[in-house]
C-alpha positions in Angstrom: -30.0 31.4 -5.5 -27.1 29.8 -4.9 -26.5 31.1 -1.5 -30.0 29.6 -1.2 -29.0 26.1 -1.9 -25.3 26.1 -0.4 -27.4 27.3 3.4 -29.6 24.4 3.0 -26.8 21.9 2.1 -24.9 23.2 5.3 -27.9 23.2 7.3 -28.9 19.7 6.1 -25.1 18.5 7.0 -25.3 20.0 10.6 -28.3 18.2 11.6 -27.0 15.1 10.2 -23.6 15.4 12.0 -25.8 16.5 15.2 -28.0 13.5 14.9 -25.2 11.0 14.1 -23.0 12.5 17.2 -26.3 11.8 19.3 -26.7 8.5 18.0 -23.3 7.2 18.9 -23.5 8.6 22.5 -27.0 6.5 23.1 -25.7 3.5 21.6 -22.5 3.6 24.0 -24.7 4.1 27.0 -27.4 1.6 26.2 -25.1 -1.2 24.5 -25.6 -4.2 25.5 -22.2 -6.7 25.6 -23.4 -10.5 24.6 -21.4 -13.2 25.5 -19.7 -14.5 23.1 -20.4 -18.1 24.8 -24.1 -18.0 23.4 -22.7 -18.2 19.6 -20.4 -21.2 20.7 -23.9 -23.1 22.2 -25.9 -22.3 19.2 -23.3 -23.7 17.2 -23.2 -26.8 19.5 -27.5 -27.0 19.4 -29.0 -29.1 16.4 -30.8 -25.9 14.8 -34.5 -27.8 15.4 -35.9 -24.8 17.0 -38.5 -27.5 17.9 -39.8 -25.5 21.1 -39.2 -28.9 22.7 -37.1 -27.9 25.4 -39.5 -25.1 26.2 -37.4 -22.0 24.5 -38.5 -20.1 21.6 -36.4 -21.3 20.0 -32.5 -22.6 19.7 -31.2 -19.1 20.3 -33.3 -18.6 23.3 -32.0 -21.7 24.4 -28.3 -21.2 24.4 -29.0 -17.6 25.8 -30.9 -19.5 28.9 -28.0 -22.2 29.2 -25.2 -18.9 29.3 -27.5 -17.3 32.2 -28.0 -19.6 34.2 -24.6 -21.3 34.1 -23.2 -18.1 35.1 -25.8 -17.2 37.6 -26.4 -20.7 39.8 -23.2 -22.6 38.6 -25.7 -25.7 36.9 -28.0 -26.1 33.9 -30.5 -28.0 35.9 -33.7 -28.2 34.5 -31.9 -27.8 31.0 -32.5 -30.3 28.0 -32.5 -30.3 24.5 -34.5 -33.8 23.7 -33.9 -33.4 20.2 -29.4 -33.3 20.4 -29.9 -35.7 23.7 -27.0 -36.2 26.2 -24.6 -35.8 23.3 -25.4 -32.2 22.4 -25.7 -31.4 26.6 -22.4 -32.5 27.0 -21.4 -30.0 24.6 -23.2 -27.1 25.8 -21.8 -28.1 29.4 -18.1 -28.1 27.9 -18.3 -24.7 26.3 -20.0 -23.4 29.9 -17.1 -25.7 32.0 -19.9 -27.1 33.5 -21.1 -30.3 34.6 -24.6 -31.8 33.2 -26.0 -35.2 34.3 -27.6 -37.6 32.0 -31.4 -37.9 31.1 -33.1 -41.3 30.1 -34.1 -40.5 26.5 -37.9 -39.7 26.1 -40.7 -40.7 23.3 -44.1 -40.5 22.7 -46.6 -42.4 23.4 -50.2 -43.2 22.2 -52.0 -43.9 25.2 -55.6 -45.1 23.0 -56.4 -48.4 21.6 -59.8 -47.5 20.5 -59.3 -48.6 16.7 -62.2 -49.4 14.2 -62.3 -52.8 15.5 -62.1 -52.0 19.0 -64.3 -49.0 19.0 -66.8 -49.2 15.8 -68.1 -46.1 14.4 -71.6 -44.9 15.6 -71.7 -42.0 13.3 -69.9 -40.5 10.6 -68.2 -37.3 10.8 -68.1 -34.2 7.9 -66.2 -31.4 9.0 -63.4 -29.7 8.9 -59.7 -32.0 9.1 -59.1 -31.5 12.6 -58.8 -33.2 15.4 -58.9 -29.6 17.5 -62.0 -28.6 15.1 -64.3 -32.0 16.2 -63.3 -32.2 19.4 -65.2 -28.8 20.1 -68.1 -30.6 18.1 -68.9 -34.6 19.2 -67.1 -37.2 21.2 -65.9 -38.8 18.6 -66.9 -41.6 15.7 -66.6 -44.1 18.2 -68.3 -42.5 20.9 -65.8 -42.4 23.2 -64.9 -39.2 24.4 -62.0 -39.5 25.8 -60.7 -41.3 22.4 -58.7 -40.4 19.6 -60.2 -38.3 17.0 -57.9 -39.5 13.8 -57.9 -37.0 12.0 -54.0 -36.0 12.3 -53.4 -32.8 14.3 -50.3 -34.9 15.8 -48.9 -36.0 12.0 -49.1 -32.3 10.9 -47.1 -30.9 14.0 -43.9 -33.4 14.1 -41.4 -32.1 12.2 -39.4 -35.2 12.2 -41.6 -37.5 9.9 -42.2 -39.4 13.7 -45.9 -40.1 13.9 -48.0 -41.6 11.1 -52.0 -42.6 11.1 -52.5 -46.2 10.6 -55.1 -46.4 7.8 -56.1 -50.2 9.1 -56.6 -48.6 12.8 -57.4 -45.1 12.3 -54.7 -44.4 15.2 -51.3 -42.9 15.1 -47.8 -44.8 15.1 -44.9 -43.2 16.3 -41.4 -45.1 15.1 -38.0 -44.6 16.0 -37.7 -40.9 14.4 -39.1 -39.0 17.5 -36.8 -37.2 19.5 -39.7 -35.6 22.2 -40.4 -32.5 20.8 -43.6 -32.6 22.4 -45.1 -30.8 19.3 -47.5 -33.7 18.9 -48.3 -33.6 22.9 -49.4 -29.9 22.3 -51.5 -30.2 19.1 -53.4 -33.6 20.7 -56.5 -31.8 22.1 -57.6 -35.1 23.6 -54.2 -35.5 25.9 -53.8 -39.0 24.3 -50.1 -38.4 23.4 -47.8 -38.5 26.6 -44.0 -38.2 26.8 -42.1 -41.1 28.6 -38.6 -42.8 29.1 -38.0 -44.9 26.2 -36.9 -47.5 28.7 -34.0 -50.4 29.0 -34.3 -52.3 25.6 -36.7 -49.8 24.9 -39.4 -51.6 27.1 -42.4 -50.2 28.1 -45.0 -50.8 29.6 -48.3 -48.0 29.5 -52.2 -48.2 30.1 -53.5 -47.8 27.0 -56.7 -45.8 28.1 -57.5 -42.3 29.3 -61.1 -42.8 29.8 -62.2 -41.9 33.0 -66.5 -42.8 32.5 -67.2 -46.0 35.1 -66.5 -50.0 34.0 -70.2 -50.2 32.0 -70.0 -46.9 29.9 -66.3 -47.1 29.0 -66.7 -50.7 28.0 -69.4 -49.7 26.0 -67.6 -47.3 23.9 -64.4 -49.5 23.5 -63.9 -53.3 24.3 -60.3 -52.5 25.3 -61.3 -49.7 27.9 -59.5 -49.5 30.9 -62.9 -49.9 33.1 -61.1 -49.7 36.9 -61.4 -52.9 38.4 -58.4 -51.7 40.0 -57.0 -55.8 39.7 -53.5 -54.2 38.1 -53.1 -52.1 41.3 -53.3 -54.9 43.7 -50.6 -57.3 42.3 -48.4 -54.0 41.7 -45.9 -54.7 44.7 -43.9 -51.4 43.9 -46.4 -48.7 43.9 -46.2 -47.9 40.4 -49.7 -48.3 39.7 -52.3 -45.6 40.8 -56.3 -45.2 41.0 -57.6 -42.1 40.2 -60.9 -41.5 38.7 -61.8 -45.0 37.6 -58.7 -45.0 35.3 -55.1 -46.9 36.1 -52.1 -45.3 35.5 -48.5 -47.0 35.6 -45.9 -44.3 37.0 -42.6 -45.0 34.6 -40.1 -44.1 37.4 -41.7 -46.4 39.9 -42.1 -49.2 37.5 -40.1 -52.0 37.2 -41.2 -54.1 34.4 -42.1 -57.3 36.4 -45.0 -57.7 34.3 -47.4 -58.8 36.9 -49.9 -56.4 35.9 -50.4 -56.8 32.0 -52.1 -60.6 32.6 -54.8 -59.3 35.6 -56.3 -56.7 33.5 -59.4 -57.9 32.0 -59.7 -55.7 28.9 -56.2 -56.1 27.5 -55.7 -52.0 28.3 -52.0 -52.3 29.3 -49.4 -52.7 26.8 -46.3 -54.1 26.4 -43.6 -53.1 24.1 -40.4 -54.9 22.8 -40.7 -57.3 25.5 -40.2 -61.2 24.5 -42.7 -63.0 24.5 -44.0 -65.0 27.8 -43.1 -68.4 28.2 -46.7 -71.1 28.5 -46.4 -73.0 31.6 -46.3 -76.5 31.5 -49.5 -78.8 32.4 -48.7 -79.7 35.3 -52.0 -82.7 35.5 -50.4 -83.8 31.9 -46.9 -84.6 33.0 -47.5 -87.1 36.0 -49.5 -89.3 33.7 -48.5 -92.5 33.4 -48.5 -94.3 30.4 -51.2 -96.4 31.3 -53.4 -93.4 31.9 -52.0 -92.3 27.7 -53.1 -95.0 26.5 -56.4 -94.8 27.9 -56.3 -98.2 30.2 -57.4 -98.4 33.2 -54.3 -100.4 36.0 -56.3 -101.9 38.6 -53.4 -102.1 41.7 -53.1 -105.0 43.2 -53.9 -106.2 46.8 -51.7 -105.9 49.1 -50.8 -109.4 50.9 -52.4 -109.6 54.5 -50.7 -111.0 57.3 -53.2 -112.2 60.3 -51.6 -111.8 64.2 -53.8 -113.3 67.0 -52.5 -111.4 69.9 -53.6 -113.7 73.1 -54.4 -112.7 76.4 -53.1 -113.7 79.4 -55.5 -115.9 80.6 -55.6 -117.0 77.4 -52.0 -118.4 77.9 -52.4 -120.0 81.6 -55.3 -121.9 79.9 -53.1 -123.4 76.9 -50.7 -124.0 79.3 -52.7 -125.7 81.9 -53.7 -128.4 78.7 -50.5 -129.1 77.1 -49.9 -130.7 80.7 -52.6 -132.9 81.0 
């Protein structure tokens, strides 16, 4: 008996020695040697794992920025929006690399159809989601292009960024987003867009993504951009485009001249943070006289006539021909 149990201890031993010895020759030929330099980038990253810079997460992130520093020299095409140029110029330290900086990003609501602006035609009982009733109507409004309000955006940011206004029915994004692009994804309308933030965080935006003709659209929404195509003609840098019967200011080409904002009929285009514009003076009210204030009426006075009797020449030989008689 014991010989039994001492043969299946020392049986038991060898295969584990056997296995173990395997084990350790695999994991020396398959090992795979990381680079220290991703720690040192994770470290640097803010830890978000946001998915805004199109990684999995912050991990993934620093192993990308390792690769393709050592592959193509660059991390072009690299940005963590939520760290900013701050955090890049980190990463590009620890990789001895050089990164230029990116004009800051945030979102923005590209719908003005509020419950004043677009009234409800029906009334929607659902399901809390914007992703839900699009599949279902075209909205409360009826436009269906139009935000939904019911909050897909508020429940993806992470960062407390975006709000719904109860008095609008529309969300607000403040100072707090860092362009995940969280709310750009869970917006099944494509209202939300990512741009520059701008100089004095300026901007400048049609408000409108309905592409239905001028009679529809304005239907739906008294604010709808309707293509009258009247912002595109005074644009004198090419920053406005037509497509589809819908305007659409390009932020690189724009150059905040604010030509555009007063020709559009509707009041689709928005301005942000810019002071406001300056009434011009009547011009017919400052050459009046004060005569013309006081409500009398100057008659002007005649000029004073002078009479010249221009003689001929005959004329002359005549009054001449007299005088000497």
């Amino acid at each position: 008996m014991n010989d039994v149990i001492i043969y299946a201890v020392a049986s038991l031993g060898a295969i584990g020695i056997a296995a173990s010895l395997i084990l350790y020759f695999v994991a020396q030929k398959f090992k795979v040697i990381e680079d220290p330099r991703i720690d040192e980038v994770e470290e640097a990253l803010p830890a978000a794992n946001c998915g805004g810079c199109g990684f999995a997460g912050c991990r993934a992130f620093a192993e990308a920025s390792v690769k393709q520093g050592e592959e193509k020299g660059n991390l072009e095409g690299l940005n963590c929006p939520v760290g900013g140029n701050d955090v890049m110029a980190q990463v590009a330290e620890i990789l001895s690399l050089t990164v230029e900086e990116q004009d800051p990003l945030i979102a923005v609501v590209r719908c003005n159809g509020s419950l004043a602006n677009s009234p409800k035609k029906v009334n929607y009982e659902g399901a809390s989601s914007c992703a839900f009733a699009h599949n279902l109507f075209s909205g409360e409004g009826g436009c269906p292009f139009g935000c939904l309000g019911l909050g897909d955006c508020v429940k993806a940011c992470a960062f407390d960024a975006i709000h719904m206004n109860p008095e609008t029915g529309l969300p607000v994004v403040n100072d707090k987003c860092v362009a995940c692009g969280a709310c750009v994804e869970a917006c099944p309308r494509d209202i939300i867009e990512l741009r520059p933030k701008g100089k004095k965080d300026r901007r400048i935006f049609v408000s409108c993504i309905n592409k239905e003709k001028g009679g529809p659209a304005k239907k739906n929404c008294e604010v709808a951009c309707i293509g009258c195509g009247k912002c595109f003609k005074v644009c004198k840098f090419d920053a406005i485009t037509m497509e589809n019967n819908l305007a659409y200011i390009d932020p690189e080409k724009c150059k905040l001249c604010r030509k555009c904002e007063p020709e559009c009929p509707t009041n689709a285009i928005h301005e942000l943070n810019f002071p406001e514009r300056k009434e011009r003076p009547n011009i017919s009210a400052a050459v009046k006289t004060p005569a013309a204030e006081s409500g009398e009426q100057k008659v002007p006075e005649p000029k004073e006539v002078v009479k010249v009797e221009i003689k001929s020449p005959d004329q002359k030989q005549e009054n001449e021909s007299t005088e000497k008689e």
